[in-house]
N, C-alpha and C positions, 0 to 999 in steps of 0.2 A: 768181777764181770764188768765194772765200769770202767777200765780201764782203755777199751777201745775206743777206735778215731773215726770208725764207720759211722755216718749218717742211721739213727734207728727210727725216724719217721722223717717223710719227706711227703708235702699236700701243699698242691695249688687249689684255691677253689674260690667263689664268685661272692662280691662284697658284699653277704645279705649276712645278717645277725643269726639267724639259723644256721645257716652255715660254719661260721663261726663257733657256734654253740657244737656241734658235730666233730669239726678238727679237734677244739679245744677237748671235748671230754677223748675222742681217740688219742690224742696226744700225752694226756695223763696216765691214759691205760699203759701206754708203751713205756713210758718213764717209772710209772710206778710196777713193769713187770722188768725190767731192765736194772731198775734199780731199788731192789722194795724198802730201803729202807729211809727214803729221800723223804722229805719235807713238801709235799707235794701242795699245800698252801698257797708255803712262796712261789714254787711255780707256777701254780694256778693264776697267780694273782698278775705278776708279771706277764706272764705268756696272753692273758687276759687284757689287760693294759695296752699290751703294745698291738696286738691283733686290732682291737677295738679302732685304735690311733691309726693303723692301717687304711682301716677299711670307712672306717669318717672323714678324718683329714687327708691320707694318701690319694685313696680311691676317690674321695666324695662322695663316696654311696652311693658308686653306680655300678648297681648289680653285675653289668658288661663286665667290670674290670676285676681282674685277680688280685690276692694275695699269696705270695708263697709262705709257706712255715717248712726250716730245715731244721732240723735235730740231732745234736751228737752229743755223746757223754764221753767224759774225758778225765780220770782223777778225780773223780765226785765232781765234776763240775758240767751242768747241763750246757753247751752252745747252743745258743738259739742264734737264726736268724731267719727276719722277716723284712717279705721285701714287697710292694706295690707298685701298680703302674701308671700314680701319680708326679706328677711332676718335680717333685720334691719339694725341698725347703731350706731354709738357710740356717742348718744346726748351729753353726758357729754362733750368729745372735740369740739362740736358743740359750746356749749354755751359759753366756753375758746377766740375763735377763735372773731378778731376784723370782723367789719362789712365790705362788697365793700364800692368802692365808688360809690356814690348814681347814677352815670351816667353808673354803668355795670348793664345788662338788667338781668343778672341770679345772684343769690345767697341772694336776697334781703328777702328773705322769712321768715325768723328769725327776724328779722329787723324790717321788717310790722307785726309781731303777738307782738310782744312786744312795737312797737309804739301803735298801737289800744287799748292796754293793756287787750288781750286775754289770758295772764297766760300759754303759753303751756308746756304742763308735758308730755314725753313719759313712756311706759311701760319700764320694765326693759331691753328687746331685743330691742327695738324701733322702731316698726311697728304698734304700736300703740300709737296715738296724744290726745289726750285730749285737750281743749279748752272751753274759758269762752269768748264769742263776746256779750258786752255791746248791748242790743236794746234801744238805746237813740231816742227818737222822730226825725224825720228827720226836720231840718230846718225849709223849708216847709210847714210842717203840723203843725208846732207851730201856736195857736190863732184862728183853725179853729175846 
């Protein structure tokens, strides 16, 4: 069943952390009834990550403005993208720039999409993310 290219959740919604908290567990639901036997952690974690970095950095945290969250699963592999209606920023010095060190609590976000080995690509303003989050079997549910 994961084999399809349709969109399986698509939500614009307004840059408040409740809200967020809202998509993100809707979004889980759908990935984890779409695909039950996914790793829903790493999605959590990432899909979390990047919403967050939306709706702080893109947005500013101003409730007025949207974030979209698009959804498709593909060959086990979740697409996300997320897009704000911030001004962007200039990925390319992003990706230049050496990592924190692992004990500073912000800037780690780059770091974690490229450990998970999510591919992130912005558009050319860069307010919009692209992403590739492996759904590997969770542990877990190996055997059962």
């Amino acid at each position: 069943m994961t084999d399809a290219k349709a969109d399986i959740y698509r939500r614009s919604f307004n840059s408040t952390y409740d809200e967020l908290e809202t998509v993100l567990r809707e979004a889980l639901a759908v990935i984890a009834k779409w695909s039950p036997r996914s790793n829903l952690f790493t999605a959590e974690l990432i899909l979390r990550e990047s919403l967050v970095n939306a709706l702080k950095h893109g947005n500013g945290g101003d409730p007025h403005k949207h974030v979209e969250l698009v959804l498709r699963v593909e060959n086990h592999i979740l697409h996300a993208q997320i897009s704000d209606e911030g001004a962007g920023f200039n990925w390319q010095n992003l990706l230049k720039k050496n990592f924190p060190p692992s004990e500073q609590e912000h800037g780690r976000g780059l770091l974690l999409l490229r450990e998970y080995g999510c591919n992130p690509c912005w558009n050319e303003r860069g307010n919009c993310l692209s992403l590739k989050v492996p759904l590997e079997a969770d542990p877990a549910s190996k055997g059962s």
